[in-house]
N, C-alpha and C positions, 0 to 999 in steps of 0.2 A: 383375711381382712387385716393392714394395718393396723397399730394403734391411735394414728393419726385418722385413719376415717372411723375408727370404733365414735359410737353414741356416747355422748358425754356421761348418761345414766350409767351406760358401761363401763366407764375408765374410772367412775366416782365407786360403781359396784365390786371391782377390782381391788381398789386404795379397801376398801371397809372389809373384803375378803380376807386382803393381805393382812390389817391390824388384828383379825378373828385370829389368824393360821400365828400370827407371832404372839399373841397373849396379849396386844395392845389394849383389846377390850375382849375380858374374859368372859370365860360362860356363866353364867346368873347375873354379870354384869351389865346396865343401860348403853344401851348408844345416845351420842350426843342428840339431842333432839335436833329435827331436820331442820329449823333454823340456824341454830347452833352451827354444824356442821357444812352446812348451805354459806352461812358467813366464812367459816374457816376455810372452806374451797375454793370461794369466789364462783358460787355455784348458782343456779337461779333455785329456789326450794322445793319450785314442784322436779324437779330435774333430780335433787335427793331424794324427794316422796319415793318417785320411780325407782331409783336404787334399792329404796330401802323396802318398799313391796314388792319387789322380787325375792327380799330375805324373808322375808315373810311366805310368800307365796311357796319356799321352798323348804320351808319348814324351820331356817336357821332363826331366826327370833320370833320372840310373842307380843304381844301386845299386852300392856296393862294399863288399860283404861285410866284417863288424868296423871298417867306418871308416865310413861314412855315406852318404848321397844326396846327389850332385854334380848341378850345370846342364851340362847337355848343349851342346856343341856349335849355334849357330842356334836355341836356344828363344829370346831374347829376340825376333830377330826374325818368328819363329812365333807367340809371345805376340801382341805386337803388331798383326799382322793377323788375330790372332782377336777381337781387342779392337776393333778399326778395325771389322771386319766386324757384332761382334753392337751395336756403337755404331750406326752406319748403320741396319742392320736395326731395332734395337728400341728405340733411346732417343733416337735423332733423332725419328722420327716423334713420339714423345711431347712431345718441345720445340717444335717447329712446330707440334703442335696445341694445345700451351699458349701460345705468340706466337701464334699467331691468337686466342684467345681472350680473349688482355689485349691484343690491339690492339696489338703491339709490329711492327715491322719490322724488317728482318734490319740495316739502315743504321742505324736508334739503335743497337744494338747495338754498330755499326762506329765510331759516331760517341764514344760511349758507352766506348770500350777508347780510343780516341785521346786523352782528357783526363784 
């Protein structure tokens, strides 16, 4: 799948991934509340909600009742090797079959990041 036809919940789910995995919003840390966040997107909110109860749903934040959704303890490094994992799995292969197809070798590449 694209990132153009990904669900917008998913491209939003992604961006909040990314800031967990780079320390943007640390573990014990709040997430911006889903308006908040909804505004800073140009998002519709329940369209955050969705993003953000899939963190939930997957163990990466909790919920504290009248204050907000916090990053849990060890999601960054949970993120991370889910991210490692579905990279390997589904979007490697797609770049080695596109370098085999432009004739590219994995060495220009290497050579190619050295200059």
């Amino acid at each position: 799948m694209t990132q153009q036809s990904r669900p917008v919940y998913l491209k939003l789910r992604d961006l909040i991934a990314a800031a967990i995995i780079e320390g943007d919003y640390a573990e014990g840390e709040m997430l911006p509340s889903v308006r908040a966040f909804a505004a800073e997107q140009g998002a519709n909110p329940l369209t955050v909600a969705k993003a953000y109860q899939q963190f939930q749903s997957d163990g990466l934040v909790a919920v504290q009742r009248g204050v907000g959704m916090y990053v849990v303890h060890g999601a960054a490094e949970k993120l991370r090797q889910s991210e490692r994992t579905q990279f390997i799995a589904q979007e490697w292969p797609e770049i080695v079959a596109r370098m085999e197809r432009l004739g590219i070798a994995p060495a220009e590449l290497l050579d190619g990041a050295a200059a």
